[in-house]
VOGU-3710 file (C-alpha; in Angstrom, 3 decimals, decimal comma):
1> xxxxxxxxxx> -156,379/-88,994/-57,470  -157,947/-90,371/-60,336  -159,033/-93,486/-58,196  -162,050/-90,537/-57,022  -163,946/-90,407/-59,975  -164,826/-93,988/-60,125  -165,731/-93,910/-56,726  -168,318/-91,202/-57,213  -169,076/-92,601/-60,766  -170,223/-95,718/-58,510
11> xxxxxxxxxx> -171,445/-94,221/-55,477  -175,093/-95,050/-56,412  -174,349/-97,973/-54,953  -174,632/-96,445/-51,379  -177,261/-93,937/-52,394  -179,627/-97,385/-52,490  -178,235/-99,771/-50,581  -176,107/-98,182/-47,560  -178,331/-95,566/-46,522  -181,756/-94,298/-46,716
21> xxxxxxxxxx> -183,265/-93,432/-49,683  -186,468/-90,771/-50,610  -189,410/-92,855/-52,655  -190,233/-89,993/-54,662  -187,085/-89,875/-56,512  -186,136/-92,954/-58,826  -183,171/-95,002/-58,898  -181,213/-92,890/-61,143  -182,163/-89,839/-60,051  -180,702/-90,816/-56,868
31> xxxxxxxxxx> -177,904/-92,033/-58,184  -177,077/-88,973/-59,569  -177,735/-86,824/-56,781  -175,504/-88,956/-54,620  -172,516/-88,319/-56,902  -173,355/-85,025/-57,324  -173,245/-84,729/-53,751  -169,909/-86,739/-53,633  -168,192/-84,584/-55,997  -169,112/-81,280/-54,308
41> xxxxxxxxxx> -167,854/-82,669/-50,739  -164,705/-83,618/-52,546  -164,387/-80,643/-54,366  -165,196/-78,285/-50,866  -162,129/-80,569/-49,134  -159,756/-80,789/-51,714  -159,291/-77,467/-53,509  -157,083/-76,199/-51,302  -154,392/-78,908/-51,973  -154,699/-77,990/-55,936
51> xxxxxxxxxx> -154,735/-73,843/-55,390  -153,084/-71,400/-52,947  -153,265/-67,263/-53,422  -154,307/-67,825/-56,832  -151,733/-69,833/-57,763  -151,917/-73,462/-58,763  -149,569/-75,413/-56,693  -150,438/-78,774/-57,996  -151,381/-79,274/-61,494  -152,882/-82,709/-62,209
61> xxxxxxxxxx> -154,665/-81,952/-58,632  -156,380/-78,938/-60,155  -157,044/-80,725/-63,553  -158,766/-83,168/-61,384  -160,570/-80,475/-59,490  -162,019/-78,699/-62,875  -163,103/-81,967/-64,307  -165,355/-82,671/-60,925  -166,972/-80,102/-61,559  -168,182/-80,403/-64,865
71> xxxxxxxxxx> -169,483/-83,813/-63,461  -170,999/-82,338/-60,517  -173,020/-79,707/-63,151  -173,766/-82,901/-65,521  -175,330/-84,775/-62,644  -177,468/-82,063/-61,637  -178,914/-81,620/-64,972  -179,600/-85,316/-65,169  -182,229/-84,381/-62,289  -185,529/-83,846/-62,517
81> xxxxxxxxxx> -186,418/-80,364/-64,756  -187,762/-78,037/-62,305  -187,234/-74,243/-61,326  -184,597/-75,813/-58,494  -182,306/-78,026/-61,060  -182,728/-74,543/-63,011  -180,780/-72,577/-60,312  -178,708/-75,453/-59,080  -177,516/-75,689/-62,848  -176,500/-72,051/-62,170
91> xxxxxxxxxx> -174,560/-72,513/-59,200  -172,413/-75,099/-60,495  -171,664/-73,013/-63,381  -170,375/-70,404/-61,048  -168,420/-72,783/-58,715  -166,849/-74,043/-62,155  -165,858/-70,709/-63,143  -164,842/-69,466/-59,363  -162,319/-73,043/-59,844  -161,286/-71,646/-63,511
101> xxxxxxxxxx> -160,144/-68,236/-62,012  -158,143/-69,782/-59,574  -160,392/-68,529/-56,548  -159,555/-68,993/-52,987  -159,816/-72,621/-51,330  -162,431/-70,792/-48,692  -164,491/-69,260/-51,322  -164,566/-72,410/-53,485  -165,831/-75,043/-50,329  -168,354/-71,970/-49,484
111> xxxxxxxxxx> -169,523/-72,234/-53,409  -169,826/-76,288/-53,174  -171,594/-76,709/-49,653  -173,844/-74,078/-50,283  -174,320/-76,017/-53,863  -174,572/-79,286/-51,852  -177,401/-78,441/-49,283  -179,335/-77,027/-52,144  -178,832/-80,125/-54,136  -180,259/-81,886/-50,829
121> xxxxxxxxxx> -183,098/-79,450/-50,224  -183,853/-79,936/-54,233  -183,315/-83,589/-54,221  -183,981/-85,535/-50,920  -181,350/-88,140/-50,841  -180,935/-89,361/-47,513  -178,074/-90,129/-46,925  -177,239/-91,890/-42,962  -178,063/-95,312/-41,828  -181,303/-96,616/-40,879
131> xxxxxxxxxx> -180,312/-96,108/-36,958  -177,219/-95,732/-34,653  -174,016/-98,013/-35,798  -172,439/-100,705/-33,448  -169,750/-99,070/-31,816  -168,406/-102,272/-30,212  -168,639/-104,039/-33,716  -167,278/-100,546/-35,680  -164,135/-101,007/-33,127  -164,260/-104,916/-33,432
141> xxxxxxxxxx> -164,099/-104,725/-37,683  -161,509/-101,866/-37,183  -159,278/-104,019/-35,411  -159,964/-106,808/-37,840  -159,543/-105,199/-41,623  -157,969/-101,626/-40,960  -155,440/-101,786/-37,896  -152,641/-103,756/-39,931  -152,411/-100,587/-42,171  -153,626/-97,565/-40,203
151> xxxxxxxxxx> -152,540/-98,704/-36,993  -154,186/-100,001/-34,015  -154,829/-96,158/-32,425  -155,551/-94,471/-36,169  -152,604/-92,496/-36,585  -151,697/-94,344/-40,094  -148,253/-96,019/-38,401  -149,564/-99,822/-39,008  -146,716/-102,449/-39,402  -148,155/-102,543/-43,326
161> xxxxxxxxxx> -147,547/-98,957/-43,449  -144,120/-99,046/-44,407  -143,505/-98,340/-48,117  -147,322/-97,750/-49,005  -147,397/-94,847/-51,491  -149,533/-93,128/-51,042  -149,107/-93,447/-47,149  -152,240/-94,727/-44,860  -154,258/-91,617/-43,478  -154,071/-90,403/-40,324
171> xxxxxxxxxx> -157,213/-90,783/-38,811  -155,960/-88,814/-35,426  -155,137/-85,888/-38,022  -157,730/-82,979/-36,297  -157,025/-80,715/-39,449  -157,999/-83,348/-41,476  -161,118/-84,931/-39,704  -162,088/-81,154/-39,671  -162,686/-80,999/-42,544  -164,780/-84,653/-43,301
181> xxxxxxxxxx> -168,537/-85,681/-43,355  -168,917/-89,164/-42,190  -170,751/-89,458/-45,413  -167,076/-88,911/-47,305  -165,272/-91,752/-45,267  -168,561/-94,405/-45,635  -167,987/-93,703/-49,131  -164,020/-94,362/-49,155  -164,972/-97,621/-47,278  -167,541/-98,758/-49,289
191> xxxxxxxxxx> -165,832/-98,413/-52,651  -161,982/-98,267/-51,913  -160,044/-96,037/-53,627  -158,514/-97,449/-57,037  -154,634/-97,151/-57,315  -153,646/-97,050/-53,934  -153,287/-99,490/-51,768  -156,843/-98,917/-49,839  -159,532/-101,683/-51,131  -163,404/-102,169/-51,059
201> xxxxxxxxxx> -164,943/-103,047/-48,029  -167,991/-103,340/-49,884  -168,384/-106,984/-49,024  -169,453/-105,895/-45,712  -172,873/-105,077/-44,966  -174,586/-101,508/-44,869  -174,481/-101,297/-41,107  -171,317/-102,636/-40,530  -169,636/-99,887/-43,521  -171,671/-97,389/-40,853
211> xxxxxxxxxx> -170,009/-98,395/-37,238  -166,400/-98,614/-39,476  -167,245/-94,991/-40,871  -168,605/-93,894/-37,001  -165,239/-95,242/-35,772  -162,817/-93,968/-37,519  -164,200/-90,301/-37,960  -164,149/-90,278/-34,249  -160,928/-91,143/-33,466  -159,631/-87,354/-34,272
221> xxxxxxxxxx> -161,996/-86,707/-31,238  -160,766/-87,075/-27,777  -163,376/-88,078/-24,677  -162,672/-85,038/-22,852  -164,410/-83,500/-25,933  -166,900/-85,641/-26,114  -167,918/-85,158/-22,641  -168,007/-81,520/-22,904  -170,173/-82,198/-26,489  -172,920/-83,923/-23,990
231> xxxxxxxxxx> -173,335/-80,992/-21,252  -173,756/-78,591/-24,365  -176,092/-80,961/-26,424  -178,261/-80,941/-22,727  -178,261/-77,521/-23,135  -178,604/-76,001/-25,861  -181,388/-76,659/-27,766  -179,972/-74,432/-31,153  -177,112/-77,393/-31,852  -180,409/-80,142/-31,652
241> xxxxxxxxxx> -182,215/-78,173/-34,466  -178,814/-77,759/-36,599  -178,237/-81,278/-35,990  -181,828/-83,264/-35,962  -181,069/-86,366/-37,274  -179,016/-89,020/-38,470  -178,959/-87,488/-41,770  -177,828/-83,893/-40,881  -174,786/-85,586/-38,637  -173,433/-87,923/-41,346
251> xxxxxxxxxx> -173,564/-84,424/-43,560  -172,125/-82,370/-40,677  -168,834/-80,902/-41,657  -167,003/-79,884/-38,247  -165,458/-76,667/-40,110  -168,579/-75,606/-41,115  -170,338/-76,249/-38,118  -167,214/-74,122/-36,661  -168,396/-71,296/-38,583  -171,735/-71,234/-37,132
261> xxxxxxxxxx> -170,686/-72,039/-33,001  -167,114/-71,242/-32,826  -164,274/-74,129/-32,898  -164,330/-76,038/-29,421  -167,860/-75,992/-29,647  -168,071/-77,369/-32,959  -165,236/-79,600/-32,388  -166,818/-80,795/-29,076  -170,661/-81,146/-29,974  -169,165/-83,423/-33,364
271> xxxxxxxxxx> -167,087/-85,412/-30,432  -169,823/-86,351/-28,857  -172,880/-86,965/-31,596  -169,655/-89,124/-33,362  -169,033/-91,509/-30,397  -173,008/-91,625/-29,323  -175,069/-91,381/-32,082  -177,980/-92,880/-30,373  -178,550/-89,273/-28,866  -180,291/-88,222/-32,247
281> xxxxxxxxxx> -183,120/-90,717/-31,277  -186,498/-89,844/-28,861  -185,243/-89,960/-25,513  -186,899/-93,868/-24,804  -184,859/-94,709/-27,912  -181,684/-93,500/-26,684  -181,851/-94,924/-23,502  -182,922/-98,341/-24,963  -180,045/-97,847/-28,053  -177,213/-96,682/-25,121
291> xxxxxxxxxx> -178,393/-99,844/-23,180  -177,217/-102,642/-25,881  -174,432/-100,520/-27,054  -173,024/-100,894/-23,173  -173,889/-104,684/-23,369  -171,804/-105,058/-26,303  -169,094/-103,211/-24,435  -169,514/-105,478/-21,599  -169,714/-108,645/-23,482  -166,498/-107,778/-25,496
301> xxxxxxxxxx> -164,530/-106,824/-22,418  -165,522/-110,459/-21,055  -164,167/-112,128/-24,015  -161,023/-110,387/-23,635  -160,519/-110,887/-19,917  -161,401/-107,658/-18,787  -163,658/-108,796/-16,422  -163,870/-105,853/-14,003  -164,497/-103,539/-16,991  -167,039/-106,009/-18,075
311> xxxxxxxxxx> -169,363/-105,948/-15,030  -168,831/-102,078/-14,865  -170,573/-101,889/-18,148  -173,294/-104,383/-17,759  -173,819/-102,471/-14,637  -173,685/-98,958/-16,551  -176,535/-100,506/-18,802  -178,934/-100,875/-16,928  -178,469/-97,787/-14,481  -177,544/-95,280/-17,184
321> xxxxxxxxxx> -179,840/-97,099/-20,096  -182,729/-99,213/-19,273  -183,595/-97,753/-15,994  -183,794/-94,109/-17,302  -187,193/-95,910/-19,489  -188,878/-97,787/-16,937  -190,952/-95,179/-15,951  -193,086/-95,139/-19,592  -192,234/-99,230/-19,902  -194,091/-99,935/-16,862
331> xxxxxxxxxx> -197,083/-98,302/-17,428  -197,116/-100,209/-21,173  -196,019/-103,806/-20,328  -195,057/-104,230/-16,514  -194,143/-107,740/-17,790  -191,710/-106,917/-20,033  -190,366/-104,723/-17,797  -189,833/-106,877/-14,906  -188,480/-109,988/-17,737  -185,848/-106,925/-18,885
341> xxxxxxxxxx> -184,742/-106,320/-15,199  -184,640/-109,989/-15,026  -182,482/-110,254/-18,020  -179,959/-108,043/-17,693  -179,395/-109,231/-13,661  -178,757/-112,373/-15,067  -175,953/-110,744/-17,597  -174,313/-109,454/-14,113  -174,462/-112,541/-12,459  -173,365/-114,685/-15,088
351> xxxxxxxxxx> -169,934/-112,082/-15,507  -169,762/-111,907/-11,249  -169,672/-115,759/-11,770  -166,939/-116,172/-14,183  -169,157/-118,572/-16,959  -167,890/-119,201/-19,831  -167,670/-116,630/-22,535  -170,210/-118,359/-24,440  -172,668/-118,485/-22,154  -172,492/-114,554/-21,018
361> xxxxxxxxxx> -172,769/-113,790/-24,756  -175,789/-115,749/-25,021  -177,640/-113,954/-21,549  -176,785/-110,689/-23,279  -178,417/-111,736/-26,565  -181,571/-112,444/-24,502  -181,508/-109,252/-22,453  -180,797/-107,206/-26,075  -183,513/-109,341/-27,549  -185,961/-107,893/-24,769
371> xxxxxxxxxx> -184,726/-104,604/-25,185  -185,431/-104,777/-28,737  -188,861/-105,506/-27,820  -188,894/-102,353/-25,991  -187,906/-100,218/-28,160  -190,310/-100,957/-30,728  -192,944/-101,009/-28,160  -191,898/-97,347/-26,975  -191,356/-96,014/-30,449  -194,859/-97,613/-31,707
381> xxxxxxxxxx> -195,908/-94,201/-30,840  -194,538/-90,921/-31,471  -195,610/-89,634/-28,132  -196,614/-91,018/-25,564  -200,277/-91,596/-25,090  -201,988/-89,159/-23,182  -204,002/-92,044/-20,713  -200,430/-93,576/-20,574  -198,996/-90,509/-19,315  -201,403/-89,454/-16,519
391> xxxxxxxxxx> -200,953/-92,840/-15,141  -197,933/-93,202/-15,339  -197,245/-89,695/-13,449  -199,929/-90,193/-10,922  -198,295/-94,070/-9,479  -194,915/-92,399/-9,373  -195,816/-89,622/-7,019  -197,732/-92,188/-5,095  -194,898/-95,196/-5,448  -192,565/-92,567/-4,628
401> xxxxxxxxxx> -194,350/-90,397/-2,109  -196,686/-92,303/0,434  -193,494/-93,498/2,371  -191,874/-90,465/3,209  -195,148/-88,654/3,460  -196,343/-90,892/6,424  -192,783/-90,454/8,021  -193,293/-86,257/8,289  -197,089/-86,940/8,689  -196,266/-89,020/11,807
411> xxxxxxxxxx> -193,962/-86,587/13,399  -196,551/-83,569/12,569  -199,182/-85,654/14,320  -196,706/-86,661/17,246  -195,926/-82,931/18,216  -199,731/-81,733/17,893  -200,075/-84,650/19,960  -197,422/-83,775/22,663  -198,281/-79,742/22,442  -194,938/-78,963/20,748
421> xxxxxxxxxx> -196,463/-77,218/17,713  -193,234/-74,665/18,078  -191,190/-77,577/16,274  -193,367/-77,914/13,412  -191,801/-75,229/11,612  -188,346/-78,146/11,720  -190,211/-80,575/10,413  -191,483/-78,718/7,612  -188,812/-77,030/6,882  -186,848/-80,636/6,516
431> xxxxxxxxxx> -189,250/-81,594/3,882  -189,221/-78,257/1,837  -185,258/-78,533/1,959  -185,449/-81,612/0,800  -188,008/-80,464/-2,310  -185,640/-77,931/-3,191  -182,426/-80,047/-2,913  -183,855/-82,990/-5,182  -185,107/-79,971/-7,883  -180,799/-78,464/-7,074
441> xxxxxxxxxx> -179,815/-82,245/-7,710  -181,449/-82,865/-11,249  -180,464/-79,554/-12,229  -177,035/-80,054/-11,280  -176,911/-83,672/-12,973  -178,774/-81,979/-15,955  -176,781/-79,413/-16,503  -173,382/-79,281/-14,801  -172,009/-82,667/-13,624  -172,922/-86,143/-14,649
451> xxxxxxxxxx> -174,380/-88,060/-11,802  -173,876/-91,727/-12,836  -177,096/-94,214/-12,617  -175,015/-95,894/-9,791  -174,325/-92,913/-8,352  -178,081/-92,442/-7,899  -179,151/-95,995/-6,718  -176,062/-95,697/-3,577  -177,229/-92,517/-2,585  -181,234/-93,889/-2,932
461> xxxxxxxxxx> -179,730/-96,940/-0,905  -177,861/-95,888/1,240  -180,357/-92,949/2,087  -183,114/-95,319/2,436  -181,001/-98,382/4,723  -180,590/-94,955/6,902  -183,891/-93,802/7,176  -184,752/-97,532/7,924  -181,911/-97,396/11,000  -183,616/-94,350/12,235
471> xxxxxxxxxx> -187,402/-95,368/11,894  -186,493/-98,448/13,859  -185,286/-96,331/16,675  -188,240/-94,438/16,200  -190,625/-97,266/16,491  -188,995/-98,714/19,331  -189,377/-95,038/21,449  -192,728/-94,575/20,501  -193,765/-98,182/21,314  -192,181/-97,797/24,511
481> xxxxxxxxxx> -193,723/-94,406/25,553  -197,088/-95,877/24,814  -196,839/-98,119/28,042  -195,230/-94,787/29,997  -197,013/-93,822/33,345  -198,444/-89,771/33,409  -197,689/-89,743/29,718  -198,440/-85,741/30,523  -196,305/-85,696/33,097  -193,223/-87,367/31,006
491> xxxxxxxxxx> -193,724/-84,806/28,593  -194,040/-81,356/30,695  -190,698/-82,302/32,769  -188,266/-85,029/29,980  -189,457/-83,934/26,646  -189,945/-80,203/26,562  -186,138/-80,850/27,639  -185,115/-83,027/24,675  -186,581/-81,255/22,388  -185,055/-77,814/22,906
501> xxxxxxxxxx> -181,592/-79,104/22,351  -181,351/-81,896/20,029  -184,399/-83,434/18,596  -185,463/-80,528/17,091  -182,624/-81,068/14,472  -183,354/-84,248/14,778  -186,738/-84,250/13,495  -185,420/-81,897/10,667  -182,535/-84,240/9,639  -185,751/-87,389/9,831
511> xxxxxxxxxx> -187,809/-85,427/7,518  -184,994/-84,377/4,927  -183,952/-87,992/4,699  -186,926/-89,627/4,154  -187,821/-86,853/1,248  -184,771/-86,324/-0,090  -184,456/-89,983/-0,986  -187,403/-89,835/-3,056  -187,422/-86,400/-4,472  -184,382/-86,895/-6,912
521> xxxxxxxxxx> -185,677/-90,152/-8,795  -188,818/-88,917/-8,539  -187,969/-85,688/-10,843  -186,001/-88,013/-13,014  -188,950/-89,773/-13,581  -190,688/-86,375/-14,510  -188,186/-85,907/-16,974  -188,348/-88,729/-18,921  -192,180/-88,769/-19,055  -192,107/-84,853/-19,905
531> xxxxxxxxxx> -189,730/-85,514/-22,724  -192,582/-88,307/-24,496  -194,848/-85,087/-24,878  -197,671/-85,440/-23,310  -197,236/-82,678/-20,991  -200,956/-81,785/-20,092  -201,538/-85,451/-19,056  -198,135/-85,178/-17,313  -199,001/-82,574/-15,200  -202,737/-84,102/-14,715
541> xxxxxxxxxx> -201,361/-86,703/-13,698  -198,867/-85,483/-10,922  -201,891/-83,124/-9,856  -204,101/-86,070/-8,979  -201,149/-88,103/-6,704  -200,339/-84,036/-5,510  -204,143/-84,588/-4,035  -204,465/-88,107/-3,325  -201,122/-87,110/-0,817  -202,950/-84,563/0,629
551> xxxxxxxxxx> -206,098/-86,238/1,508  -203,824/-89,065/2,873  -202,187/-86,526/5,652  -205,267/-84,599/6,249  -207,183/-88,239/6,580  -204,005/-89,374/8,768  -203,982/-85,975/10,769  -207,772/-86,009/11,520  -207,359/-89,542/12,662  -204,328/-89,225/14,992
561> xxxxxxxxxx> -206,203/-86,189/16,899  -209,322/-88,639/17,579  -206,826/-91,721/19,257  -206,327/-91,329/22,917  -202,771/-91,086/23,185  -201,202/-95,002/24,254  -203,132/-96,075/20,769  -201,789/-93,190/18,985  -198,319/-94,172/20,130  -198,948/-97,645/19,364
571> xxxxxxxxxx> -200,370/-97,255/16,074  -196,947/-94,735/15,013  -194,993/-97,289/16,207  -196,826/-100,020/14,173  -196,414/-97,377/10,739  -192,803/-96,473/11,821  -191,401/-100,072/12,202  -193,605/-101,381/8,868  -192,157/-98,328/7,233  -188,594/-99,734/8,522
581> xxxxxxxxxx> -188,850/-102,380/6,932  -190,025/-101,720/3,581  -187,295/-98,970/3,531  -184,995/-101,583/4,284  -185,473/-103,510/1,581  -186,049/-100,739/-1,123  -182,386/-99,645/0,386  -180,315/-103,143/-0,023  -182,261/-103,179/-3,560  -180,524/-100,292/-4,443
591> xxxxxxxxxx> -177,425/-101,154/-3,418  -177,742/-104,123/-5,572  -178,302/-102,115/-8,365  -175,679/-100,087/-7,737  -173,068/-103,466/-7,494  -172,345/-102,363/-3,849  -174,211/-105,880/-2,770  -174,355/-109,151/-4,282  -177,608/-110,535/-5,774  -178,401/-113,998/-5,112
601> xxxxxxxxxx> -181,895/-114,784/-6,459  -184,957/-116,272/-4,810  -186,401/-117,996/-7,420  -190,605/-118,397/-8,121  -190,854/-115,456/-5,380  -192,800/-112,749/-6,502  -191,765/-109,098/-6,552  -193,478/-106,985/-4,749  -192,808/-103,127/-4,952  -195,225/-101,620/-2,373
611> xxxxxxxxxx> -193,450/-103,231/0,904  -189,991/-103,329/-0,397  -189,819/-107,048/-0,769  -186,990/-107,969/-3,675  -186,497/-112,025/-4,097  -183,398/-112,115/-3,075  -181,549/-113,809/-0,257  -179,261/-110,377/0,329  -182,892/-108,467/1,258  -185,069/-111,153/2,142
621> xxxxxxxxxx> -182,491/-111,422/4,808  -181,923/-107,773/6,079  -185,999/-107,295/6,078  -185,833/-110,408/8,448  -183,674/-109,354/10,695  -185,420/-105,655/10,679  -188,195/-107,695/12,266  -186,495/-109,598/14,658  -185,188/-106,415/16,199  -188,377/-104,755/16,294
631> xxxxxxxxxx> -189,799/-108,070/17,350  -187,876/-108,213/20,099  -187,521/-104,871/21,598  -191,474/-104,535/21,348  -191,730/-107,991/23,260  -189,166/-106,842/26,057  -191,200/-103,205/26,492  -194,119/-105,215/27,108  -192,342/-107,452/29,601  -191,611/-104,468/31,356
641> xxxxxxx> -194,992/-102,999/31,388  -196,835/-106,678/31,530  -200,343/-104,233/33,124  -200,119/-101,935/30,113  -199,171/-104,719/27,823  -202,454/-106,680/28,754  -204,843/-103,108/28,847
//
């Protein structure tokens, strides 16, 4: 293997232009810490194949291994002087003579990692990309330069293969890709490897060397592993501080890693990093990154025909990417935010549709262009500002909160009203159930089981078109009782009936929906503000909505007791059916996010969040006819009570 030594004689090439480089180190100096670095990664893989129990199996192999060394020591000592290059001199000395005596293969790749994070720690050479690699265009130049030879899946069985001496590698090969930085294979692709059969890539740029590197060391890696990588990079914060960075992944070795947190773990936690970088950035910029990545997915499936898989993904972008950010985007730029949403609708149309391929490609160029913008907006900052912050947690609680609170405020006020304070203790306990199940749900979704963006918007829609169903019904009682004769009477001999059998659960089951609906995004939205740092504006923040709610109900409550009781069912009846219909068209917007409903837009119609109204025909037109009902039965009760009606 000869063809190595040029390739780390010439890897200063991808010290400066492929990756990252420290300013306080010159040209050469990095150059030579690169190699350096290259040689001891080689050295720590390939010793084994040169030596076994002290004996050496293969001798030009071994020849090969003692002369990397002595270029590994000469590099070092082309460093900087310094106490470091001092001791760093000494350790390749004794990983040269540990080679000369024929040591083990496990005690040699101990001598030349250990000699290789020192060299880093020394040296600063950074080594990854500038951010996450393309996976869609790592898989895309795969298929284009590397397939014919390595085969379509990895596993080195191209229809080139035959005859090629030596063979293709395996990149399926677990032992192997053990046992490989994705550092080592960037290098490989960037320089080829002279006298075999495996060229240059160098023509290709930095980034796209990166997503060919990212793809092929994580085809060893299966997705069951990778999913199983995710749940323990939630939740374990130890593997985020071995791994911080792009840097420290690209210089991950899975065996070593295995050393450290066993070898599922290791092989797991690698799976996953491997296939989604982008989980190395601030939590904005992984949302933002995972966002495009799934456009690209989507807008390659479309080109190949794939359509279903297409929409799935452009679908998975925005309810598993963008929306996880739009918490901290809205309080920066609402504009943006709403031309994003805008955007990437427009991407699922236009693949719904069936438009050309052209035309889909160039919608998801826009909505990528706007996420772009986001990003940098978001990561402008380190952390989130802390005015940003309170803000931003003070209008969710109150976006989130002021619907179902007037919901269980209007059944608290209806039984003080009636004298069935007894029942209270349903309706409260409803709510406080539904607290504790939205705080159950995140943790489950956190920790245990992915819940799927969709998942979320088609239980938040179909939740809320429920609630709507039931507030109707609601409305429509309480309008009518407010035209009842001897309201006291009605109550002492029909309701204290009702009420002890079923509408006691009922009113439970009313007040879990209408929180429960709420309380899951709302903690999601916690989350992702928590995670930008500001955590004392954070909790300022959700402390001042905490009270505004409060003085809402008690201003609601103290109100309600004052009404004689026809206005007091009027005016619930008023709240429950306006309530209805917002609900009602917060519900069939979720279900468009979701893709459960079609989205036909209303265009030059404003959004407007607070009473549900989406421009599109799908909600304009359920809204409508949540009006006509209530419309209607509210103009037949009065028909019936034509006195009352006119009082």
């Amino acid at each position: 293997m000869k063809a190595i030594l040029s390739l780390v004689l010439l890897v200063s090439a991808l010290a400066v232009g492929g990756a990252r480089a420290d300013d306080t180190l010159s040209p050469e100096h990095r150059q030579s810490a690169a190699a350096a670095w290259q040689l001891l990664d080689y050295l720590a893989v390939d010793y084994g194949g040169a030596v076994r129990d002290g004996v050496v199996i293969d001798a030009g192999e071994y020849a090969e291994m003692v002369e990397f060394a002595g270029l590994a020591r000469e590099r070092i000592a082309a460093l900087p002087a310094g106490p470091a290059r001092e001791a760093l001199i000494a350790d390749a000395e004794a990983l040269a003579a540990a080679i000369g005596r024929k040591a083990s293969p496990a005690e040699v790749s101990r001598l030349a990692r250990a000699l290789a994070d020192g060299l880093l720690a020394a040296y600063p050479v950074a080594l990854a990309p500038s951010g996450p690699p393309d996976a869609a265009r790592g898989a895309a130049l795969y298929s284009e330069n590397c397939a014919s030879c390595h085969g379509a899946e990895g596993r080195g069985d191209g229809p080139l293969a035959a005859g090629m001496e030596p063979p293709p590698v395996d990149f399926t090969d677990a032992s192997r890709a053990r046992e490989r930085s994705l550092y080592a294979l960037y290098s490989v692709i960037s320089r080829g490897l002279d006298g075999t059969p495996m060229p240059s890539f160098s023509h290709l740029a930095p980034e796209d060397r990166w997503a060919l590197a990212f793809h092929v060391g994580g085809l060893a890696f299966s997705a069951e592993e990778a999913e199983k990588g995710a749940r323990l990079w939630r939740e374990r914060a130890e593997l985020r501080d071995m791994i911080p960075d792009l840097d420290a992944l690209v210089k991950s070795v899975p065996a070593l890693l295995a050393e450290t947190i066993g070898a599922e773990d290791a092989q797991a936690v690698t799976a996953w990093l491997r296939h989604h970088p982008e989980a190395l950035l601030p939590p904005a910029a992984a949302s933002l990154a995972r966002a495009s990545t799934l456009l690209d997915e989507a807008r390659t499936a479309y080109e190949s025909g794939r359509i279903a898989e297409a929409r799935q993904q452009a679908l998975a972008a925005y309810l598993d990417g963008f929306e996880l950010v739009e918490p901290a985007l809205k309080v920066r730029d609402p504009a943006l935010m709403r031309r994003i949403e805008a955007a990437m609708a427009a991407v699922r149309r236009a693949i719904t549709d069936g438009v050309p391929a052209a035309e889909v490609a160039t919608r998801i160029d826009e909505a990528q262009a706007l996420i772009n913008s986001a990003a940098r907006l978001l990561g402008s900052q380190e952390k989130a500002s802390a005015v940003a912050s309170f803000v931003g947690a003070l209008t969710i609680l109150l976006r989130e909160g002021v619907e179902a609170l007037l919901v269980v405020v209007a059944m608290i006020a209806f039984l003080a009203k009636s004298g069935r304070r007894r029942l209270l203790a349903y309706v409260h306990g409803g709510w406080i159930a539904a607290l504790v199940a939205g705080g159950a749900t995140w943790a489950v979704a956190t920790h245990l089981v992915a819940i799927s963006g969709a998942g979320r918007e088609l239980s938040e829609g179909v939740g809320g078109l429920l609630a709507a169903v039931i507030l109707v019904s609601v409305g429509i009682w309480m309008h009518g009782k407010s035209h009842a004769e001897a309201w006291q009477e009605y109550i002492s001999r029909t309701m204290t009936r009702a009420l002890s059998r079923k509408s006691a659960w009922f009113l439970f089951f009313l007040s879990f929906l209408v929180v429960y609906r709420e309380a899951f995004e709302t903690i999601l939205f916690y989350a992702a503000l928590w995670s930008e740092g500001a955590h004392q504006a954070v909790a300022g923040g959700a402390g001042a909505g905490a009270l505004a709610l409060v003085v809402i109900a008690w201003a609601f409550l103290r109100y309600s007791r004052r009404l004689p009781i026809r206005q007091f069912f009027l005016l619930s009846a008023w709240l429950m059916a306006i309530l209805a219909v917002v609900l009602a068209g917060k519900g069939v917007a979720a279900l468009q996010e979701a893709g459960w409903i079609g989205a036909l837009p209303l265009a030059h119609l404003p959004r407007i969040d607070v009473i549900g109204f989406y421009p599109t025909w799908q909600g304009v037109a359920v809204q409508l006819l949540t009006i006509l009902v209530l419309l209607l039965a509210f103009h037949l009760q009065g028909r019936r009570h034509p006195a009352r009606a006119a009082g």
